[in-house]
N, C-alpha and C positions, 0 to 999 in steps of 0.2 A: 587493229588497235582498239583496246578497249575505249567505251566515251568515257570522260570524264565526268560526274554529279556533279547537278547544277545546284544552286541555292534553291531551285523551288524542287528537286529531288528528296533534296534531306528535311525540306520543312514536315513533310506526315511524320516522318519517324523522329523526327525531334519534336516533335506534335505532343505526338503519342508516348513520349518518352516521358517529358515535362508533365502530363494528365497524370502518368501513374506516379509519377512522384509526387501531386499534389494530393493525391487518393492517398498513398501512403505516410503522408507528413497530417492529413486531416482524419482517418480512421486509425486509430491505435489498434496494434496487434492483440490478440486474446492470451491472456495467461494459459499454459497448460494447465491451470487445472480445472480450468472454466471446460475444456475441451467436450466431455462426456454430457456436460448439460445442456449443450448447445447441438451435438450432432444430434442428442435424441429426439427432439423437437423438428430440428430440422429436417431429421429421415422420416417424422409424421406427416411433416408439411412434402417433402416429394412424394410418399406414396398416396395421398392422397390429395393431389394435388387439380383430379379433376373432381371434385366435391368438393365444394367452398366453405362449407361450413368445419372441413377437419384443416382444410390448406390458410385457412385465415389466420384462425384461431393457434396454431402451429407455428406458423412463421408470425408472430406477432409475439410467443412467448420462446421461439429463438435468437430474433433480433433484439427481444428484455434483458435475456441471460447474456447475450453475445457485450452487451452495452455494462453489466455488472462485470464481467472479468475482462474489461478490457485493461491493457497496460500500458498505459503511453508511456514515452519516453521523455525523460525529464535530465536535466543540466543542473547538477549540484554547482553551487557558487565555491568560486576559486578564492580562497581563504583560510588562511591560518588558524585552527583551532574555533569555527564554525562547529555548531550543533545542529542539522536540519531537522524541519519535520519527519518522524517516518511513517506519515499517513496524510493522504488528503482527509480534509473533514470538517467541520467548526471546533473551538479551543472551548473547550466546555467547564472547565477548569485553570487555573492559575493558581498552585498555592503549596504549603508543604505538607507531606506528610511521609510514613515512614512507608522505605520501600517493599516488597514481598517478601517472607520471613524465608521461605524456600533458597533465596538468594543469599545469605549470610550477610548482608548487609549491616546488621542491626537495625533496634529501634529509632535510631535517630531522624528523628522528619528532615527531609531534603527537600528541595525545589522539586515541584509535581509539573509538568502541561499533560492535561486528557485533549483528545482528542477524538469527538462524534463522531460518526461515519454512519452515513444516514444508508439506505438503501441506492441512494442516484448518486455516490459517492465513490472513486476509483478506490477500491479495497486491496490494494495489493501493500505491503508493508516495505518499509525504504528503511534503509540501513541509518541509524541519526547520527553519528559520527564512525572514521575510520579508525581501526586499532582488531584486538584479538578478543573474539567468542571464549571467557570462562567460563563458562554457566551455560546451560538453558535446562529449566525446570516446569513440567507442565504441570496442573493442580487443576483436579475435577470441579464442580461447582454446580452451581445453579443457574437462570437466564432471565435472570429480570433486565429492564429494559438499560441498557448501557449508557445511555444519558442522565443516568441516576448517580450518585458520588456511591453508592453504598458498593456498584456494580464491580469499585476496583479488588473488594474483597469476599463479594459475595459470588460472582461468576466465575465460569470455566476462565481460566485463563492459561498463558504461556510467557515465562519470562525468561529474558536473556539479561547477561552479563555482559556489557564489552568496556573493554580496557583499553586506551588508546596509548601511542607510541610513548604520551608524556607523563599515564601512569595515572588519568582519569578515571573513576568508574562510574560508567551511566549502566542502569538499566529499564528497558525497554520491554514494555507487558501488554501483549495480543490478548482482548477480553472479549468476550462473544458475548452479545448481545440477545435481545429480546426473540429473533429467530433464526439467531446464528446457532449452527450444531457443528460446525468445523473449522479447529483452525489448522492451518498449513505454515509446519514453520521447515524450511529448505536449511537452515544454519545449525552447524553443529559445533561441538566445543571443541578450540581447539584452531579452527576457523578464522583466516585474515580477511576481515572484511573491507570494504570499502564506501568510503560514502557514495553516499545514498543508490545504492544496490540494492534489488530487487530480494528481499529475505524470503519474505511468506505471503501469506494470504487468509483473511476471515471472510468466511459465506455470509453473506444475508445479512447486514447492520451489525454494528460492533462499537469497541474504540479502543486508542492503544495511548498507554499510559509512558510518560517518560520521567523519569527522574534523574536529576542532574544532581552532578557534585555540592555540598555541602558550599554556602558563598556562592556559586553561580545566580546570575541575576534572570531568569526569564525575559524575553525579548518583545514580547506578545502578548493579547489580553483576551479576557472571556468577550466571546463571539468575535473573533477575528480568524476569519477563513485561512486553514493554511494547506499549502500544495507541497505534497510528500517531495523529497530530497530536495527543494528549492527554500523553502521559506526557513528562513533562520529561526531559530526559538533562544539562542542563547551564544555565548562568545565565551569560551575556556578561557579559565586566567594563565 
C-alpha cells in the first residue's frame, strides 16, 4: 500500500511552485521581437564566458535589451466606452490638432495625448480602445527627437484607424523617435481588436500619438505618467 504525502512532503514542491510564480508575476516575458537582440549578446557572453572582459560586457548589454523588450502583462479596466493608454511613457502633450492626412480624417483639429517613451520605458503599443482596424498607413520621415511637438509630422511614423462598435474613430500613430529605426506594427486592416492588446512595437525611444473624437474631453495632463492599456485618457460619449 502506497504511503500517503504528508504536509511536510508537498511543502518543497509547493515551495518551488509559489518561487516560480513569483519570478514570473515579477519578470515580464520578452516581446518576439526583442528575441534576435537579445540571443546575440547573450551567445557572446556564453562563448566567451571564460574571459571577463567579452562575458561582462555581453551579458550587461543582454540583460539592457532583455529589460527594453520586455512585455508585461497588464489588466485593461472594465468599463464602458473607456479610452486606454497605448503606450507606457510620460503625456508630453494635451491638446488639439489635426490628425495624419494619410488617414482621411480631414483637417479638423481633434483632441491630441503624445505620449514620451523614454528609452527605460516598456515600448510595446496597447490597443486604446476595442472595435475594427480601417486603416493603417505608414509614411517615411525623418528622426528628430520624439519629445519634440514638430516629431508628430516630421518623423517616420505608422498610423492606424480603429472604429469602435458604437461608430467612434480614434487614431493612433507609432512615431520613431531620435534613435528609433523600427516600428513594428502586427495589426492589419480589417482586424478586431481588443482593448488594450498587445499591437506593435518601436525600437529605441519613440512616442505614440492618440487622437480622439471630435468633443471627447482628455482625462490627463502634461507630465502625468501613463501605463499602456490601464491608464484611461478619456470616456466615449
Amino acid at each position: 500500500m502506497a504511503r500517503r504525502p504528508t504536509p511536510t512532503d508537498a511543502e518543497p514542491t509547493t515551495g518551488l511552485a509559489h518561487i516560480a510564480d513569483l519570478i514570473r508575476e515579477t519578470v515580464p516575458p520578452l516581446h518576439r521581437a526583442g528575441i534576435p537582440f537579445v540571443a546575440v549578446p547573450a551567445a557572446i557572453a556564453l562563448a566567451g564566458r571564460k574571459h571577463g572582459w567579452i562575458r561582462t560586457p555581453a551579458t550587461v548589454a543582454a540583460l539592457a535589451t532583455a529589460a527594453f523588450f520586455r512585455h508585461p502583462s497588464r489588466v485593461p479596466p472594465n468599463a464602458p466606452g473607456v479610452v486606454v493608454a497605448p503606450a507606457d511613457g510620460q503625456v508630453a502633450l494635451v491638446d488639439h490638432a489635426a490628425p495624419p492626412a494619410e488617414l482621411g480624417l480631414g483637417d479638423t483639429p481633434r483632441p491630441r495625448v503624445s505620449i514620451f517613451l523614454s528609452v527605460f520605458d516598456v515600448h510595446v503599443q496597447r490597443i486604446p480602445a476595442a472595435g475594427k482596424v480601417e486603416a493603417i498607413e505608414y509614411r517615411s520621415g525623418s528622426f528628430v527627437s520624439a519629445d519634440l511637438p514638430e516629431a508628430s509630422d516630421a518623423n517616420e511614423r505608422n498610423s492606424m484607424l480603429i472604429r469602435t462598435d458604437d461608430g467612434a474613430e480614434l487614431a493612433v500613430v507609432q512615431i520613431a523617435g531620435l534613435l528609433a529605426r523600427r516600428i513594428v506594427c502586427d495589426a492589419r486592416p480589417g482586424d478586431q481588436v481588443t482593448l488594450g492588446d498587445t499591437y506593435g512595437l518601436i525600437r529605441f525611444g519613440s512616442r505614440v500619438d492618440l487622437y480622439l473624437p471630435e468633443g471627447t474631453r482628455p482625462l490627463v495632463s502634461v507630465g502625468q505618467r501613463a501605463v499602456g492599456a490601464e491608464t484611461v485618457l478619456a470616456q466615449l460619449k
